[in-house]
C-alpha positions as CSV (number, residue, x, y, z in Angstrom):
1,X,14.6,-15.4,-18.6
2,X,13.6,-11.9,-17.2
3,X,10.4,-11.6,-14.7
4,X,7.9,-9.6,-15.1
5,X,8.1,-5.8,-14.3
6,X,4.9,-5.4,-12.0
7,X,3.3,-2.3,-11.2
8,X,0.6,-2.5,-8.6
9,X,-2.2,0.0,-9.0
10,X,-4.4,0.7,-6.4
11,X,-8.5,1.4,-7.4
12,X,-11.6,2.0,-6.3
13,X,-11.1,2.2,-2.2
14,X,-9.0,-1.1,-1.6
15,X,-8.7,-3.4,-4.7
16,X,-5.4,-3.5,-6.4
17,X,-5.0,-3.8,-10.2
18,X,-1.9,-5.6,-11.8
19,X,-0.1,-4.5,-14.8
20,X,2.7,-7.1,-16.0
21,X,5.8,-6.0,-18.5
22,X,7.4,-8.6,-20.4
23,X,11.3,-6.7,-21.0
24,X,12.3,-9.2,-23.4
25,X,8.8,-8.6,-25.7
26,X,7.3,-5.7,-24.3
27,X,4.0,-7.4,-24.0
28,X,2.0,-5.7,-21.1
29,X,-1.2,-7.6,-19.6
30,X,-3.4,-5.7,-16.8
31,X,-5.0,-8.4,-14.9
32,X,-8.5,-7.2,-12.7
33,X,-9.2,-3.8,-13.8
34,X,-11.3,-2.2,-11.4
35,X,-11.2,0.6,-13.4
36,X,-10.0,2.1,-16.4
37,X,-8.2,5.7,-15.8
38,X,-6.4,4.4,-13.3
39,X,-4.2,1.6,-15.3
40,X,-4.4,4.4,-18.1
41,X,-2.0,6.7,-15.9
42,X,0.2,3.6,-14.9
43,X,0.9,3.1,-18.6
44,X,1.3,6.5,-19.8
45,X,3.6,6.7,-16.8
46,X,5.7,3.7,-17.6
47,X,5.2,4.2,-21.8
48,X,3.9,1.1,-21.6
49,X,1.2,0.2,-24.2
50,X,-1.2,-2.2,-23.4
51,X,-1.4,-6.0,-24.8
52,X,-3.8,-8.0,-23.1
53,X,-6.7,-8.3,-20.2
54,X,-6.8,-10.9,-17.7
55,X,-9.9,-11.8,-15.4
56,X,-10.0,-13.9,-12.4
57,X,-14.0,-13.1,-11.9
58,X,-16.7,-11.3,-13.1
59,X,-17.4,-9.2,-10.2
60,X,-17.6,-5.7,-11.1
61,X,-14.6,-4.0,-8.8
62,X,-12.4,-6.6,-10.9
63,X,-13.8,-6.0,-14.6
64,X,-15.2,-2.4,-15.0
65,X,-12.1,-1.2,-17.2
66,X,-12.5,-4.0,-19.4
67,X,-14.7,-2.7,-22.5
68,X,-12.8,0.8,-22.0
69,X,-9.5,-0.6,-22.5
70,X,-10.6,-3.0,-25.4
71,X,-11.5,-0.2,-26.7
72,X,-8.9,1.4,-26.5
73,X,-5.6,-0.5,-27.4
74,X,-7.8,-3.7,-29.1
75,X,-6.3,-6.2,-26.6
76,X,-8.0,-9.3,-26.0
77,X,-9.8,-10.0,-22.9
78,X,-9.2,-13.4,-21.1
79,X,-11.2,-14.8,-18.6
80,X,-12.6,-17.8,-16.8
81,X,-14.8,-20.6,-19.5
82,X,-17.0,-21.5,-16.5
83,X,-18.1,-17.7,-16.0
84,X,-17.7,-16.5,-19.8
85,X,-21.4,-15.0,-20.0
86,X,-20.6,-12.8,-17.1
87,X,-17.3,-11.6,-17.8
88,X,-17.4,-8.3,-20.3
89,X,-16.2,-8.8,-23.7
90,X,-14.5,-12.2,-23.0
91,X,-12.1,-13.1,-25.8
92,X,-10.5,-15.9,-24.9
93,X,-11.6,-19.0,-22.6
94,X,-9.7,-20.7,-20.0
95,X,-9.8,-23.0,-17.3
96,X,-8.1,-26.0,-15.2
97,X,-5.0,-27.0,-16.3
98,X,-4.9,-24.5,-19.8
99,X,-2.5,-21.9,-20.3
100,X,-2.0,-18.6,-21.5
101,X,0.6,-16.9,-23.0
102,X,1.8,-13.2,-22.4
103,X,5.2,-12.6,-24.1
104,X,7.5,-14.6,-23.2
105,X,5.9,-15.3,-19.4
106,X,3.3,-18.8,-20.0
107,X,0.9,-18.9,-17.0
108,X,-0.9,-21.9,-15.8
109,X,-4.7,-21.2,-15.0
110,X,-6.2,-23.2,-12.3
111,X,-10.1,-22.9,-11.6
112,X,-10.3,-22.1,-8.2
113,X,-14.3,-21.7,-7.4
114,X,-15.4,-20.5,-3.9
115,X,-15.8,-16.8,-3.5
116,X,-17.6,-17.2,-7.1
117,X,-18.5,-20.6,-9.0
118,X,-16.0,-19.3,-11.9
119,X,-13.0,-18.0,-10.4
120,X,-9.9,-18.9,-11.9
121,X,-6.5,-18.4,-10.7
122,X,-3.4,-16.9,-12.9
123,X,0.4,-18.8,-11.9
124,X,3.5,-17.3,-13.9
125,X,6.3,-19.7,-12.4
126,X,8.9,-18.1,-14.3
127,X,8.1,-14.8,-12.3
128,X,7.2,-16.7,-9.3
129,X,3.9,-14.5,-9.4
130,X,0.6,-15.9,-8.2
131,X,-2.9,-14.1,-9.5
132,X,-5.4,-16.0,-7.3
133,X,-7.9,-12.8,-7.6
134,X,-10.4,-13.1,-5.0
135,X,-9.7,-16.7,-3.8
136,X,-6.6,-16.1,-1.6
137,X,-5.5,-13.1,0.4
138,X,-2.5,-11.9,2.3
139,X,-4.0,-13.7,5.8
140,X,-7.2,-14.4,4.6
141,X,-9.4,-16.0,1.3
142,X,-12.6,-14.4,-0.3
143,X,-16.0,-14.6,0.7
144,X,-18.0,-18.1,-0.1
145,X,-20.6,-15.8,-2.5
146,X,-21.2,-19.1,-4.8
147,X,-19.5,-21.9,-3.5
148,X,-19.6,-24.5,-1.3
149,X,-16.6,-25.0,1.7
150,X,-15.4,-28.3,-0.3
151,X,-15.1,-26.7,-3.3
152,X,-13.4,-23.8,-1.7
153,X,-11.0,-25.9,0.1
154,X,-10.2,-27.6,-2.6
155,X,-9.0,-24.2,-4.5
156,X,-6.9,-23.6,-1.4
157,X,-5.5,-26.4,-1.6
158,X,-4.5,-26.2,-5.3
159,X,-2.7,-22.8,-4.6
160,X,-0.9,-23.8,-1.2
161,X,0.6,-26.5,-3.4
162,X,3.0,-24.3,-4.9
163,X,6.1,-23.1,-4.3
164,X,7.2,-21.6,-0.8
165,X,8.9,-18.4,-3.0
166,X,5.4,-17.7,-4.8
167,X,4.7,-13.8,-4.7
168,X,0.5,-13.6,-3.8
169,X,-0.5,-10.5,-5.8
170,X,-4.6,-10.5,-4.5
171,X,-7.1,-8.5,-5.3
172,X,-7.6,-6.0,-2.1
173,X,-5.7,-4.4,0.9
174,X,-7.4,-6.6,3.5
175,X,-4.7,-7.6,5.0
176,X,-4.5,-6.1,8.2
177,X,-8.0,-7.1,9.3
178,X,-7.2,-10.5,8.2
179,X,-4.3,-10.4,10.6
180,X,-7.0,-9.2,13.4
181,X,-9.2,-12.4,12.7
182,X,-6.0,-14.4,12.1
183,X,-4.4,-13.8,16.0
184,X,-8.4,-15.0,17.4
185,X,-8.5,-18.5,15.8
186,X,-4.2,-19.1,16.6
187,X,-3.5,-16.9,19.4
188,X,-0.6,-19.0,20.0
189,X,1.6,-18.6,16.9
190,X,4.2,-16.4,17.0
191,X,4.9,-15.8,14.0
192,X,1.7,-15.2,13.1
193,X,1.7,-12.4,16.2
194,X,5.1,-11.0,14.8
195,X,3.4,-10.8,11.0
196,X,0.5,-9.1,12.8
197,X,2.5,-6.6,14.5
198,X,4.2,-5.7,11.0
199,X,1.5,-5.4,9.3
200,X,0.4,-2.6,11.9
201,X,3.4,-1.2,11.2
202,X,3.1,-0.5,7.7
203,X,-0.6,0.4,7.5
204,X,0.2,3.5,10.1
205,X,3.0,4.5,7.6
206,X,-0.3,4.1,4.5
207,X,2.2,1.3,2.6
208,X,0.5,-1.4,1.3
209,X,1.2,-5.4,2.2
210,X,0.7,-6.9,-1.0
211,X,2.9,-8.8,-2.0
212,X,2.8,-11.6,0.7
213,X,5.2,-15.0,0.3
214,X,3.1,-18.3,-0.4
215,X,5.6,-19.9,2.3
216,X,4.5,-17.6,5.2
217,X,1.1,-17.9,4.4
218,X,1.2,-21.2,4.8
219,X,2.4,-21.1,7.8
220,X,0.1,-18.0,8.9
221,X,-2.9,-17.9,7.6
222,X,-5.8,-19.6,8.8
223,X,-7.6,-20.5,5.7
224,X,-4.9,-22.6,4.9
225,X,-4.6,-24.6,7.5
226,X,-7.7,-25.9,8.4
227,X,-5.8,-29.8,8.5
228,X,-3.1,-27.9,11.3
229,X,-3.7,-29.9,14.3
230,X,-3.3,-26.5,15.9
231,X,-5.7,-24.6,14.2
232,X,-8.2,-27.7,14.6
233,X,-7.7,-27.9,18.3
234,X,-7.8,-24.0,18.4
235,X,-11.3,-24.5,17.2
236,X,-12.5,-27.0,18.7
237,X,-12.8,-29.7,16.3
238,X,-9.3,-31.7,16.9
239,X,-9.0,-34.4,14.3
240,X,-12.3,-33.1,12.1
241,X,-12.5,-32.9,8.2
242,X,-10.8,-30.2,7.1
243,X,-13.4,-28.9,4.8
244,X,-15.7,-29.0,8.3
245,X,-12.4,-26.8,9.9
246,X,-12.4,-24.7,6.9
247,X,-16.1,-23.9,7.0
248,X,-15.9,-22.9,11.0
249,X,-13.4,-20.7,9.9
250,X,-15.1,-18.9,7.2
251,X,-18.2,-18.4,9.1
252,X,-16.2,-16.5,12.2
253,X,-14.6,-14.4,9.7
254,X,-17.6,-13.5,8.2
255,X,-18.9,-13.1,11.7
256,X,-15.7,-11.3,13.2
């Protein structure tokens, strides 16, 4: 079976909006559309014509295109049940262990609370591509807005559980000041440094880092690895609960 085409579509001043082509149906889902005009270009561009909406969250730099493009190509919207009154012109309502169907691509939806209390996450395994909106970045994870560290940890935890190959397509270009915070709390991984430095790299040549490999962030990025001896030493709390790990971590970052 064919993967997805994806284009990546920057908007607004960081987020990034993803538009998914099914070859073998032509079915073509935007998933977080900050904005309208923007995935309106990408389609015209492509001669794509739009089939459905996805929403991770309701937060407005991921849903603001969503009545124009209803509007425009009468796609349904899809979106997370817990959060259905704040998500605009919800269609359809998913959640834990559901899925949705776009073409011939079936993705599993995993709620994945934390940054908000009704985040869900998108997984297309036969694309290998990960959705996770606001709950994971390339480095880093969202900002506990609405949750609670347990529950957050929890939606980590959920994500890091699949496969090492799993493309991360998140919702921002945060990656590089992820990578700053990253190098404080494990000064002593190298690969981690080496990511770092690349990352550098591509940001003084204005590419973007998006998509990052589920593998490497597990073996990079602090938010997942808050039950890492390493990391847990590295903060001072050898051998504590890892939602307690987690929690320290968050609150440096948001600190940092």
């Amino acid at each position: 079976m064919a993967s997805f085409e994806i284009e990546i579509v920057p908007a607004l001043s960081d987020n990034y909006v993803y538009i998914l082509h099914d070859p073998a149906t032509s079915a073509t889902a935007v998933v977080d559309p900050a904005e309208a005009q923007p995935v309106l270009d990408a389609l015209s561009k492509r001669g794509w014509t739009l089939t459905h909406i996805l929403n991770t969250h309701h937060h407005a730099d991921h849903t603001a295109g969503n009545l124009e493009l209803k509007e425009r190509f009468g796609v349904p919207i899809v979106g997370p049940r817990a959060d259905a009154a704040r998500i605009p012109g919800i269609d359809v309502q998913v959640g834990d262990g559901d899925t949705y169907t776009v073409g011939s691509q079936t993705a599993q939806v995993f709620d994945t609370p934390g940054h908000t209390t009704g985040h869900i996450s998108f997984w297309f395994p036969d694309s290998d591509a990960l959705f996770p909106g606001d709950t994971l970045f390339a480095l880093g994870c969202g900002r506990m807005f609405e949750g609670n560290p347990k529950g957050f940890w929890n939606s980590l935890l959920k994500l890091r559980g699949l496969p090492d190959s799993a493309k991360i397509y998140c919702g921002h270009e945060y990656t590089q000041s992820n990578a700053r915070f990253a190098v404080t709390v494990e000064p002593d991984n190298a690969e981690l440094a080496a990511r770092a430095r690349r990352i550098d790299a591509l940001r003084a040549e204005k590419r973007r880092t998006i998509p990052s490999e589920l593998g490497e962030e597990k073996r990079t990025n602090p938010f997942l690895r808050a039950d890492v001896p390493e990391v847990q030493a590295a903060v001072g709390m050898p051998g504590a609960d890892p939602v307690a790990v987690f929690a320290e971590i968050r609150k440096r970052k948001d600190n940092f």
